[in-house]
N, C-alpha and C positions, 0 to 999 in steps of 0.2 A: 581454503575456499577455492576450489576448481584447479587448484595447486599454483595459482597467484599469490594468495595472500594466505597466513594462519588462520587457524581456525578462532581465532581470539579478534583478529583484526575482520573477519568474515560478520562473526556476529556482535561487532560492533557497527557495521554497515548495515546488517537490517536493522538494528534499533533506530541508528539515524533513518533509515527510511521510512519505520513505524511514527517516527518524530516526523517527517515531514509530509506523511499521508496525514496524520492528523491537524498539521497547519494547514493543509489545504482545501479541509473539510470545514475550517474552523472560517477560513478565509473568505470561502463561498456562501457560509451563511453569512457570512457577516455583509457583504458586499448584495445577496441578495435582498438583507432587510434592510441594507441605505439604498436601496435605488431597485425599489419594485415594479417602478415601470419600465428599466431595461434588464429584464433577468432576462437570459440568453437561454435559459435551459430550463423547462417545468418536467417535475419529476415526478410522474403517474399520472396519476387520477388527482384530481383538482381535494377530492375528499380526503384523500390523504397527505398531500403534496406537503402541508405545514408540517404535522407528523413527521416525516420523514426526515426533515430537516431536518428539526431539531433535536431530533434521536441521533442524526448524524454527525450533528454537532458534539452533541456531548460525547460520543463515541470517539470523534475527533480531542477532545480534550483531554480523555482518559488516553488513548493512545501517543499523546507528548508526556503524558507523565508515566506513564509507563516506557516509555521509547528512552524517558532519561534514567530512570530506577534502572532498566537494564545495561546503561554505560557505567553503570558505577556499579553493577554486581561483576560484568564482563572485566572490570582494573583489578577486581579484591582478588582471585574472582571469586562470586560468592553462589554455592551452590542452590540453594534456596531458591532466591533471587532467581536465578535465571530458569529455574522451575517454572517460578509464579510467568517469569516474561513467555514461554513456551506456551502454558494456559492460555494466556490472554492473546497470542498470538489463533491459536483455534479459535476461542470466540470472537475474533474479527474476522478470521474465513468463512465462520458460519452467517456474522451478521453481512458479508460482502454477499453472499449467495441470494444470501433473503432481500435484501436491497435492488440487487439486478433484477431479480422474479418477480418484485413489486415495484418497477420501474420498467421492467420491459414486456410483461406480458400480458396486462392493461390494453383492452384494443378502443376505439372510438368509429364510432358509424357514421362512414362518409357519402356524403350524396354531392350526386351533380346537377345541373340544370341539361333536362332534353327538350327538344320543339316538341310538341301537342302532336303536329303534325310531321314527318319525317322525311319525305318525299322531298326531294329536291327538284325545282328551287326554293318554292316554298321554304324549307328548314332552314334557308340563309336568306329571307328578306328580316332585313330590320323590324324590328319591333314584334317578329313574329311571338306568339303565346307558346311560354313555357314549362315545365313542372319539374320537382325535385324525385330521382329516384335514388337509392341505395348504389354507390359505385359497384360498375358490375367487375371491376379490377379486385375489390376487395367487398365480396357478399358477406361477409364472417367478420368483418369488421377492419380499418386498419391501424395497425397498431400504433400506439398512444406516442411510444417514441417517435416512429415518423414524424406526426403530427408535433409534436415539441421540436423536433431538430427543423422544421419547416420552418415555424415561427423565429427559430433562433437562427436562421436562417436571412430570413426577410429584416430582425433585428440587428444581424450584420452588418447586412447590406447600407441600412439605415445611419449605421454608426460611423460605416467609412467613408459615407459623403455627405453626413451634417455640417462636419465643418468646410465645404466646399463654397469660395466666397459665389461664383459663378455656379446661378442657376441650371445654366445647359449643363454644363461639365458636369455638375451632379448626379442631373439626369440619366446622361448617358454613362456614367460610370455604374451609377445606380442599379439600370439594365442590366449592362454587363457582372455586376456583381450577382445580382440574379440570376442571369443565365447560366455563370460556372457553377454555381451553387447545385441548381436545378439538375443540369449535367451529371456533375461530377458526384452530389449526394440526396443519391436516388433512394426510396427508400429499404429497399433490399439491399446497398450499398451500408444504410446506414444500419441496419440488422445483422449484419456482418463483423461490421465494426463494434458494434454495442456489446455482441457476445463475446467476441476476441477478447478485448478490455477484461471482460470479468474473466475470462480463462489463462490471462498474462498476469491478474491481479492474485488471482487463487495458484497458480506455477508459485510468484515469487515468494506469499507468506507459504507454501508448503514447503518450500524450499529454507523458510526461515525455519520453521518446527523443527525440519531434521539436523540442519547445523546448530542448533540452541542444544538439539538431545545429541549429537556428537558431541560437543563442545561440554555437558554434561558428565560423560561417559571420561571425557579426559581427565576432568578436575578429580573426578572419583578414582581414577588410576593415578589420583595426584603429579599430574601436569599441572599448568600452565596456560593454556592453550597457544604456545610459541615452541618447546621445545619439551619433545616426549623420549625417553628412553626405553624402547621395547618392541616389538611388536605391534603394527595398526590392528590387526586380528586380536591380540590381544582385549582390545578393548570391550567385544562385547562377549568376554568371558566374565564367567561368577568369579566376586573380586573375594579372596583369601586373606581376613583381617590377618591370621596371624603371622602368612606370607606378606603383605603389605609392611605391618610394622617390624618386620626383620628387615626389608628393603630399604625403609626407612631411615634403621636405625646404623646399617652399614654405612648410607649414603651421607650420616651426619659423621661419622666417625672417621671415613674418605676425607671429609673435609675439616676433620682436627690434625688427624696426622698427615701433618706439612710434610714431613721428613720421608713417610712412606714404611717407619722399620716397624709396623706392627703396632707400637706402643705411642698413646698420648701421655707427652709429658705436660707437668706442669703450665711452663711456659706456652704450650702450643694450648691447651686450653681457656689462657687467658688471651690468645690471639684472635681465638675464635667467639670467645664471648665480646672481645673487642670491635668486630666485627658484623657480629649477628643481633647483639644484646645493647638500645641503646643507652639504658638503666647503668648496666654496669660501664657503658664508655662515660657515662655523667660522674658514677662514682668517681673513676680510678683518675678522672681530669680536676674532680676535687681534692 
C-alpha cells in the first residue's frame, strides 16, 4: 500500500475505514433524532431531508458489517469474501455521488428587503417602506447548502456561548462568532469545500476497489497478501491451473525435504505432518 504497508495490511485499513464511515453515519442520525432542535446541518430539501437520513443510516449500518466481513476474509484470506467487500465498496461510491447531488444541487429563492423609494437620504430614514425582491446576487436561486451551513452556522455560534454565565461576554463573543463565520464561510467558500469532500471521499473508496482487486489478483497467484514469490507483472497474467499446481506441489516438497538430497524420507514426512497437520500432532501425542 504505497509501499508503506502490504497489500493485506492496506486492505485491512480501508475496511476499518468503511467500519468507521458507517459509525459516523449511524452516529449522526442518531444524534440528530435526540436533539432536533440543535441539528447543525439540514440535508437538502426539507422534502426529502428525513429520507435521506435514514437511507443513510442503514447504509451506514450495512457498511460496519460489511467493513468487519472484510477483516476476517482479509486473515483467512478469503477470496469470495473480498469479492463481495469490492462490490459493496462500488455501491457506496455510487450511493456517495447520489447523496452529494441530492444534498448539493437543491437551490432555495432568496430575497431581500429594498426601500420603495431608493434615493438617498430618504432610503436610510428610519421606518422608511419597504418590499421583498429575488437577491440579485443569486436570480437562479441560492443553493440549499449555503443556506443549511448558514443556519449551522448561527447554531454554532449559539452553542459556544450558551453556557456563558455573563450576559455581555456572550454577547460579544456571540458577534465575534458570527463574524469569522460570515468571513471565513462565504458561500462560494462553502461550495468549494462541499464538492472537494465528495471528490476526497470518491479518490479514497476508488482507491479501495483497486487494492481489494490487487489484493485479489495475489491470493489467486496464491499469496498471502504479505509475501509473494515472483514477478508483480505477473500478476495480471492468465493464471495456468496446471502450472500453479506444479508450483504448488514443488513448493510442499521444498518443505519435506529438510535434508535437500532429493528424496522424502519417511521421518521427514512425519515432521512435516507434525508441523502442518494439527490432526495427526493430536494423534501421535496420544
Amino acid at each position: 500500500m504505497l509501499g508503506v504497508f502490504s497489500v493485506k495490511v492496506g486492505a485491512k485499513l480501508m475496511a476499518v475505514l468503511v467500519i468507521l464511515d458507517g459509525q459516523m453515519s449511524v452516529l449522526t442520525w442518531v444524534m440528530d433524532y435526540r436533539n432536533p432542535a440543535s441539528v447543525m446541518f439540514r440535508w437538502g430539501a426539507p422534502g426529502w431531508e428525513a429520507t435521506l437520513q435514514n437511507v443513510n443510516a442503514a447504509v451506514g449500518i450495512c457498511s460496519m458489517l460489511a467493513g468487519v466481513a472484510a477483516l476476517g476474509s482479509c486473515n483467512r484470506p478469503d477470496l469470495q469474501g473480498l469479492r463481495r467487500f469490492k462490490k459493496y465498496v462500488l455501491i457506496l461510491m455510487v450511493w456517495t455521488v447520489s447523496w452529494f447531488l441530492l444534498v448539493g444541487l437543491p437551490v432555495d429563492v432568496t430575497y431581500v428587503s429594498v426601500p420603495v423609494i431608493r434615493a438617498w437620504p430618504v432610503s436610510v430614514l428610519p421606518g422608511a417602506p419597504h418590499y421583498d425582491i429575488v437577491d440579485p446576487a443569486w436570480p437562479n436561486g441560492k443553493p440549499s447548502v449555503c443556506t443549511d451551513v448558514s443556519e449551522a452556522k448561527q447554531t454554532l455560534a449559539k452553542v459556544l456561548t450558551e453556557k456563558r454565565k455573563n450576559r455581555a461576554v456572550a454577547r460579544v463573543l456571540h458577534n465575534v462568532y458570527e463574524w469569522l463565520f460570515h468571513k471565513y464561510l462565504r458561500c462560494r467558500q462553502v461550495q468549494k469545500m462541499f464538492w472537494s469532500v465528495m471528490l476526497v471521499s470518491l479518490c479514497w473508496r476508488a482507491y479501495a476497489v483497486y487494492l481489494i482487486e490487487h489484493f485479489c489478483n495475489v491470493v489467486k497467484h496464491g499469496g498471502n497478501g504479505k509475501v509473494m514469490i515472483g514477478q508483480l507483472e505477473d500478476l495480471y497474467k492468465p493464471i495456468d491451473i496446471q502450472d500453479q499446481m506444479k508450483s504448488q506441489i514443488e513448493q510442499v516438497f521444498n518443505h519435506m525435504d529438510t535434508d535437500h538430497d532429493g528424496k522424502v524420507s519417511l521421518s521427514e514426512l512425519r515432521e512435516y505432518l507434525k508441523k502442518t497437520s494439527s490432526l495427526y500432532s493430536d494423534l501421535a501425542t496420544a
